[in-house]
C-alpha positions in Angstrom: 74.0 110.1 95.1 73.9 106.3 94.8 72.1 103.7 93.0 71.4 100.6 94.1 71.3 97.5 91.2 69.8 93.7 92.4 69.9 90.9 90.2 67.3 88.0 90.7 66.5 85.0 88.9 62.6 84.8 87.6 61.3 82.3 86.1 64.9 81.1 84.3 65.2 85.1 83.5 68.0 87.4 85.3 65.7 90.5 86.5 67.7 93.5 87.4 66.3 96.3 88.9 67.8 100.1 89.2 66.4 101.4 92.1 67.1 105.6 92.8 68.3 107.2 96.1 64.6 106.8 97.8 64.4 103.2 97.0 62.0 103.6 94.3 62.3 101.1 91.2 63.5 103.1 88.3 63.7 100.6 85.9 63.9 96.9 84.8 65.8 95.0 82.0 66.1 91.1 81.9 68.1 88.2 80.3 68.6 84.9 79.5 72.0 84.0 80.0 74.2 85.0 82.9 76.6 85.9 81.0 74.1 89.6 79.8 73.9 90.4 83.3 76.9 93.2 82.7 75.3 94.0 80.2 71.8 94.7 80.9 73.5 96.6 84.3 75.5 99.0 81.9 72.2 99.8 80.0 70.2 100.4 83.3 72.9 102.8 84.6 73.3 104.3 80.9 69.4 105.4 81.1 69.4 106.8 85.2 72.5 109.1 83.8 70.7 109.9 81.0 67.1 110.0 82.5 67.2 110.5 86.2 66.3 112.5 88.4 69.3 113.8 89.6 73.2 113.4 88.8 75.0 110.1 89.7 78.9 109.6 89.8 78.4 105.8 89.4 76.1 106.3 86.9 77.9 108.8 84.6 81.6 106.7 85.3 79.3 103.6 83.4 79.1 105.5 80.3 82.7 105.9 79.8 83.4 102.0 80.7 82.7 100.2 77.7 83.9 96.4 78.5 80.7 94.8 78.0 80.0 95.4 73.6 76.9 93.1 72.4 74.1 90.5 74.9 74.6 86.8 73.9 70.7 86.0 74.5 67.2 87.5 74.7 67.5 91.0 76.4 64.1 92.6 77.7 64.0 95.6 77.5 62.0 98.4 79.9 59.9 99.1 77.5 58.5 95.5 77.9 57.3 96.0 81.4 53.9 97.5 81.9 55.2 99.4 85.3 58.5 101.0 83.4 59.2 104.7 83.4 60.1 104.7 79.9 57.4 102.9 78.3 55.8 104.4 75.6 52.1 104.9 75.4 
């Protein structure tokens, strides 16, 4: 199963968004610098392997790669986004 992963720029912010197989939004992080976009992609595709719905190659080979190590900038995390999945309420 694949996962898709799109990167826009909001308001100055890199928005990435996981979306699953049906082309549902899964989950959201966002950054500051261009730089945390690898970053914040790794995290997204750490949590769909951990939390989704169903296995993912592309999603477990992420957890093994470990080339991206701290975010330079402000991260936002799901959490932070009233729509997320993972939220806590």
């Amino acid at each position: 199963m694949e996962v898709n992963i799109k990167v826009t720029n909001i308001n100055g912010e890199y928005h990435a968004r996981l979306y699953d197989t049906d082309g549902k939004l899964f989950e959201e992080m966002a950054c500051v610098e261009k730089c945390d976009i690898g970053y914040i992609c790794q995290q997204l595709m750490r949590d769909y392997d951990k939390f989704g719905p169903a296995d993912s190659d592309h999603a477990d080979w992420t957890r093994m790669r470990q080339d991206v190590n701290y975010p330079v900038g402000k991260i936002r995390w799901p959490k932070e986004f009233p729509y997320s999945k993972t939220k806590e309420e």
